[in-house]
C-alpha positions as CSV (number, residue, x, y, z in Angstrom):
1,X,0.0,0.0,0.0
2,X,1.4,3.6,-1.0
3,X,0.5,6.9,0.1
4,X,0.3,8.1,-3.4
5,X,-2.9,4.9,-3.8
6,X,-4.5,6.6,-0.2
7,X,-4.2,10.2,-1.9
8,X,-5.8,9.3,-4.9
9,X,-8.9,7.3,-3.4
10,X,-9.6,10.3,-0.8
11,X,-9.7,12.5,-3.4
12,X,-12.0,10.2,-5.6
13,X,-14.1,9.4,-2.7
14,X,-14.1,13.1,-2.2
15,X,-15.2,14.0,-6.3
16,X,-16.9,10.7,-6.9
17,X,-15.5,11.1,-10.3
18,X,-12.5,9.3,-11.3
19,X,-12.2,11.5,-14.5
20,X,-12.3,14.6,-12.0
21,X,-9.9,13.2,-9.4
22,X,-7.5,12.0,-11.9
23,X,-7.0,15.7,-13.1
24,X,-7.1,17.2,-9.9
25,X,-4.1,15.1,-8.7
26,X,-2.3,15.6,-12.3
27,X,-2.6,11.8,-13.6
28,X,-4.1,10.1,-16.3
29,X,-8.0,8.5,-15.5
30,X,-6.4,5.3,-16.1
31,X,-3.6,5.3,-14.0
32,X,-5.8,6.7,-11.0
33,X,-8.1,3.6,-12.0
34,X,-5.7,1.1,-11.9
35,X,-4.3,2.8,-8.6
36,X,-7.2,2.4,-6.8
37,X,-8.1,-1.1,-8.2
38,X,-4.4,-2.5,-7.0
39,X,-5.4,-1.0,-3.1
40,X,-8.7,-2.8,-3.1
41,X,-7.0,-5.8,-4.6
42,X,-4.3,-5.8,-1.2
43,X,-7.7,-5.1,0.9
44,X,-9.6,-7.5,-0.5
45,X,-12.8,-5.6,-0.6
46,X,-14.3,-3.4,-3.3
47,X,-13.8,0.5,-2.2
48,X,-16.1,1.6,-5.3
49,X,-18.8,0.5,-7.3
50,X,-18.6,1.1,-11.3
51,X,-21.9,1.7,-12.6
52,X,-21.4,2.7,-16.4
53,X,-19.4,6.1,-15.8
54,X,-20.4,6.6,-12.8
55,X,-18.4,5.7,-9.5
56,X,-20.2,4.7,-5.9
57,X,-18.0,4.1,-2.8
58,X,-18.9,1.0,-1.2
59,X,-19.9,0.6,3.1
60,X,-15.9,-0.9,3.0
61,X,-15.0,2.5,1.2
62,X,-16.9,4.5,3.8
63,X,-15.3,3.1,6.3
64,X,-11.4,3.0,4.9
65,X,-12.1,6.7,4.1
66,X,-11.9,8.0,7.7
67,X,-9.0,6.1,8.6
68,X,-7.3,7.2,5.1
69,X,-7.6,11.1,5.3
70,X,-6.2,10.0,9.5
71,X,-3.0,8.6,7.8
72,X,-2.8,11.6,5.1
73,X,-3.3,14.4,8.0
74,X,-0.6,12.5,10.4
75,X,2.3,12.4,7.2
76,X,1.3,16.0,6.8
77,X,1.6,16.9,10.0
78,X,5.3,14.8,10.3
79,X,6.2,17.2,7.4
80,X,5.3,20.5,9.0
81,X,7.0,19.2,12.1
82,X,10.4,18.2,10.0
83,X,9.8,21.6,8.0
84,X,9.4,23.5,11.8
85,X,13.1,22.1,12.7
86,X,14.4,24.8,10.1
87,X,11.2,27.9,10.6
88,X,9.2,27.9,13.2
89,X,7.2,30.3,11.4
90,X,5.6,28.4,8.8
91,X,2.8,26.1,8.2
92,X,-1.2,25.8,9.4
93,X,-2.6,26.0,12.5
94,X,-6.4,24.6,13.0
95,X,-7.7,26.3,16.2
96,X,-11.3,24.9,17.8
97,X,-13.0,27.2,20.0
98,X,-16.4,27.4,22.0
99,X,-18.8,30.2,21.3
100,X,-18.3,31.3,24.5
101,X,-14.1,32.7,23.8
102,X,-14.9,34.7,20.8
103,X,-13.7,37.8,22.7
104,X,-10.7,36.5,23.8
105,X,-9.7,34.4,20.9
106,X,-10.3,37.6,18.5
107,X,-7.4,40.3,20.2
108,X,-4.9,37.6,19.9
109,X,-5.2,37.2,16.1
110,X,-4.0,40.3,14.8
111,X,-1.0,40.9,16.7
112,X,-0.1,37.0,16.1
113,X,-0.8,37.1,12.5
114,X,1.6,39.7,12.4
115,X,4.3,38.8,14.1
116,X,4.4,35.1,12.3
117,X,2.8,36.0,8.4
118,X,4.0,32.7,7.6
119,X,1.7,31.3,9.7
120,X,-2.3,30.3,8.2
121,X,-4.5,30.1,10.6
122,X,-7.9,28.4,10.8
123,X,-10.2,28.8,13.5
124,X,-13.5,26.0,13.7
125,X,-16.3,27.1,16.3
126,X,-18.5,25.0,17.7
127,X,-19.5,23.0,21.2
128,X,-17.0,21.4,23.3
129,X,-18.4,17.9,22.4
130,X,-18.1,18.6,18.3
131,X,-14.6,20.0,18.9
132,X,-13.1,17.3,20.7
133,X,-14.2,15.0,18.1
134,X,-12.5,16.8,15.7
135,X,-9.6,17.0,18.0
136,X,-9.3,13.5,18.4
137,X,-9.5,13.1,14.8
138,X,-6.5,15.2,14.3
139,X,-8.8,17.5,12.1
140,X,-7.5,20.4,15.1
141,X,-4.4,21.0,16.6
142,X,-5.7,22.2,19.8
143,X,-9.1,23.6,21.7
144,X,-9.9,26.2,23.5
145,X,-12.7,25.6,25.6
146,X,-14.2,25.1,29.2
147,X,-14.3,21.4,30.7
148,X,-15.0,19.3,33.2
149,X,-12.5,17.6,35.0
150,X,-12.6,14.0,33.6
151,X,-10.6,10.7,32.6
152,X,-10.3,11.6,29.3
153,X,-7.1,8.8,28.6
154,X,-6.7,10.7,25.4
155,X,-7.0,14.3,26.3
156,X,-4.4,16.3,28.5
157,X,-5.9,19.7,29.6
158,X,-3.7,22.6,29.7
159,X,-5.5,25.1,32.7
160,X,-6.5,28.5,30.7
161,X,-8.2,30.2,33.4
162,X,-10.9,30.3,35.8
163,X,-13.9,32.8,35.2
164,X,-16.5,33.6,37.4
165,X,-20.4,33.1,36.5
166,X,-22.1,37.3,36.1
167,X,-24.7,39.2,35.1
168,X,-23.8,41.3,32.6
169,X,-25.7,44.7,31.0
170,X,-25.0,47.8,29.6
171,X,-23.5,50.6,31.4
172,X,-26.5,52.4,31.3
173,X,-28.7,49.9,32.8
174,X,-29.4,50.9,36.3
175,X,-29.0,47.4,37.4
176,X,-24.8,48.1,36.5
177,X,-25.0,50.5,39.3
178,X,-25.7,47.0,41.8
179,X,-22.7,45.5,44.0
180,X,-24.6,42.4,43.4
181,X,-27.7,40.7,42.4
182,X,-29.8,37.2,43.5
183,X,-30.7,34.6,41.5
184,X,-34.2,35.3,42.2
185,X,-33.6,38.8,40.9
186,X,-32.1,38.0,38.2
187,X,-34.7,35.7,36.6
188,X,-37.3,38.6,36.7
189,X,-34.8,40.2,34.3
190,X,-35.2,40.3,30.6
191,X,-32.9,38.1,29.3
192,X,-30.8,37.2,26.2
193,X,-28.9,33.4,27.0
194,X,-26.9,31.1,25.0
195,X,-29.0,28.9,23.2
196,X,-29.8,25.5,24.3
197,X,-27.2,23.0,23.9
198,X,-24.1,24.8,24.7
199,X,-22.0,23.9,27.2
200,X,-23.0,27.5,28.7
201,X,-26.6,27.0,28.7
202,X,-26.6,23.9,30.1
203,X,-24.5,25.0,33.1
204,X,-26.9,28.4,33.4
205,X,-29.8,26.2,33.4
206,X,-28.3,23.8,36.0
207,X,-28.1,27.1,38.5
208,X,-32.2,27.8,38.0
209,X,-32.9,24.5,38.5
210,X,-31.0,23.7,41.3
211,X,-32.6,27.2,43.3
212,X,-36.5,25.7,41.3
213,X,-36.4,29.0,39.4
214,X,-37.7,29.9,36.1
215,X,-36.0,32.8,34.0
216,X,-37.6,34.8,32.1
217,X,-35.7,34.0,29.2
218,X,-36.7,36.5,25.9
219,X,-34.4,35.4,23.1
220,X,-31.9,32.8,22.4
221,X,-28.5,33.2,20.7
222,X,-26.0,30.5,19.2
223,X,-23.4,33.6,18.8
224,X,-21.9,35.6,21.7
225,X,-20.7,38.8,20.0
226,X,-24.3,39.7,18.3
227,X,-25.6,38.6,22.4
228,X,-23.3,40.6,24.0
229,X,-24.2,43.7,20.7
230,X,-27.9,43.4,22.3
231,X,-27.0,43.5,25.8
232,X,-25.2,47.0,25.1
233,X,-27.9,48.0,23.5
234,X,-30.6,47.6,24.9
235,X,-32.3,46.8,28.2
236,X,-31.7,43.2,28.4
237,X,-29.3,41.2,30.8
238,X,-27.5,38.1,30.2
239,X,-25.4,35.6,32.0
240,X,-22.0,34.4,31.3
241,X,-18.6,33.8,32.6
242,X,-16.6,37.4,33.3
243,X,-13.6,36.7,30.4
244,X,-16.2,36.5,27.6
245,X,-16.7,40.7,27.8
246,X,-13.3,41.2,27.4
247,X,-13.1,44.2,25.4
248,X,-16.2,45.1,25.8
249,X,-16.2,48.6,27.4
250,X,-19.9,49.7,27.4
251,X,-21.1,46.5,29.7
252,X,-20.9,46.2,33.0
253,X,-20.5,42.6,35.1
254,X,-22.4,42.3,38.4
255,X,-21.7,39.4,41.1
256,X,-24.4,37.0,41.3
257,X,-25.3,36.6,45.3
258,X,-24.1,33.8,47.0
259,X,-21.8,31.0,46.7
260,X,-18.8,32.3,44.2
261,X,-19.8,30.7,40.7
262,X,-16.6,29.5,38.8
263,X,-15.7,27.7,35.8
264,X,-12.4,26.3,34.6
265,X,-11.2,27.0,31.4
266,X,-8.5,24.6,29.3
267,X,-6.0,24.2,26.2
268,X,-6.9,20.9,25.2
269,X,-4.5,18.7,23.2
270,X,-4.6,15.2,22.3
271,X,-1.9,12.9,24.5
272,X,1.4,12.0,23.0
273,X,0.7,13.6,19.5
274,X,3.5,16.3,18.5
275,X,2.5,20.0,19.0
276,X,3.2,22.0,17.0
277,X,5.4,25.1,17.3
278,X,2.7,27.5,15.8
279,X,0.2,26.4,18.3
280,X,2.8,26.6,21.6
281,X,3.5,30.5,19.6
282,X,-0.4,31.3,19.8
283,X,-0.8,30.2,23.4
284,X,2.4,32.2,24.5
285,X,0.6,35.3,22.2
286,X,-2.9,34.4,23.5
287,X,-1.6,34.0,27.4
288,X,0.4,37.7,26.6
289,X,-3.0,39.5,25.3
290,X,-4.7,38.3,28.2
291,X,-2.6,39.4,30.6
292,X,-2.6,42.8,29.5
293,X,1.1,42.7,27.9
């Protein structure tokens, strides 16, 4: 089995054309054909079936897809680690981060993007649980996101920070003028949450129901910055965690009464996989920002 066999049937599983991946890898149709038909012949199982022109990839194909584009990400990453031994300024970097760091994540980009040009950056957002499956696919390089403490055998969590649980409104809201508020008092409120199924939510909604309170919840939002846009706004309050209104000057955060209300923030990398020196870059520029440097 070759790498060169694995490239060409990704990207014919990817086209489902052989015509169209032959060109798109720079070979002949027949040479991409007889490629492909040599790795099924070593598997022993059909990865496509021919019907006239047409090409259909087989429940064997489906499932040697996932663990080829594995391989082809791993040799690419050994290359941009061999390649980093000479620049540490070159290469990709695939970022996953929940909703929730948007204004954190965003400060650090430009100054990092300047220092290291060389560097391409992609950033995937989206819920801790779709993240870490893309982390432990190697489709990310790292995540930034809060966590639970947990055996995780394949994760090792990096501590970011911890933030505590606030209300947050506008400056001009009279309730910014309060040293603190109750839960009680602050499900009266008119307020603009996370929407259900983030990691955020879920731990908001664990708080009301814990105390038997219902909120008087008035619109739900999948994206923190146009949330936080509202809340500046308007008249409307929100919870979330203190570090997600970094940046933010017009808003003001107000302790919720009670027990302190934390959460713990991570880098999270998969164990014993090579990390890369763009992404051990961004952290030191992302910890720098942060910290007011």
């Amino acid at each position: 089995m070759e790498l060169r066999q694995l490239q060409y049937f990704v990207k014919a599983a990817e086209t489902m054309n052989f015509t169209e991946a032959a060109g798109a890898v720079f070979i002949t149709q027949s040479t991409l054909s007889q490629q492909i038909k040599q790795l099924e012949e070593e598997l022993g199982m059909l990865l496509f079936d021919r019907i006239g022109k047409h090409v259909r990839i087989t429940e064997a194909g489906h499932v040697f897809l996932t663990h080829a584009q594995k391989i082809l990400r791993e040799v690419q990453k050994g290359k941009q680690a061999i390649s980093e031994l000479n620049n540490a300024a070159t290469g990709e970097l695939n970022i996953g981060v929940s909703y929730a760091f948007t204004s954190l994540l965003l400060p650090a980009l430009a100054p990092f993007s300047t220092k290291y040009p060389g560097i391409k950056i992609f950033i995937t957002y989206g819920n801790p649980e779709e993240l870490e499956k893309k982390l432990r696919l190697a489709e990310l390089d790292m995540i930034l996101a809060f966590h639970n403490e947990s055996d995780d055998e394949d994760l090792e969590m990096q501590i970011l920070f911890s933030s505590t649980i606030v209300m947050v409104v506008a400056k001009s809201n009279p309730l910014a003028k309060l040293e603190k508020i109750s839960l009680k008092e602050l499900a009266e409120q008119e307020l603009i949450l996370p929407g259900k199924g983030f990691s955020s939510r879920e731990f908001i909604n664990q708080l009301f129901y814990k105390s038997k309170i219902s909120p008087n919840i008035k619109i739900e939002m999948n994206d923190v910055h146009s949330l936080l846009s509202l809340v500046q706004n308007g008249h409307w309050a929100t919870i979330l965690n203190e570090k997600a209104i970094f940046g933010w000057d017009k808003v003001a955060a107000v302790p919720i009464a009670g027990k302190e209300i934390k959460r713990q923030s991570y880098i999270l990398w998969q164990k014993g996989v090579y990390r890369k020196k763009a992404a051990i870059l961004f952290i030191d520029e992302l910890m720098r920002v942060m910290n007011g440097g």
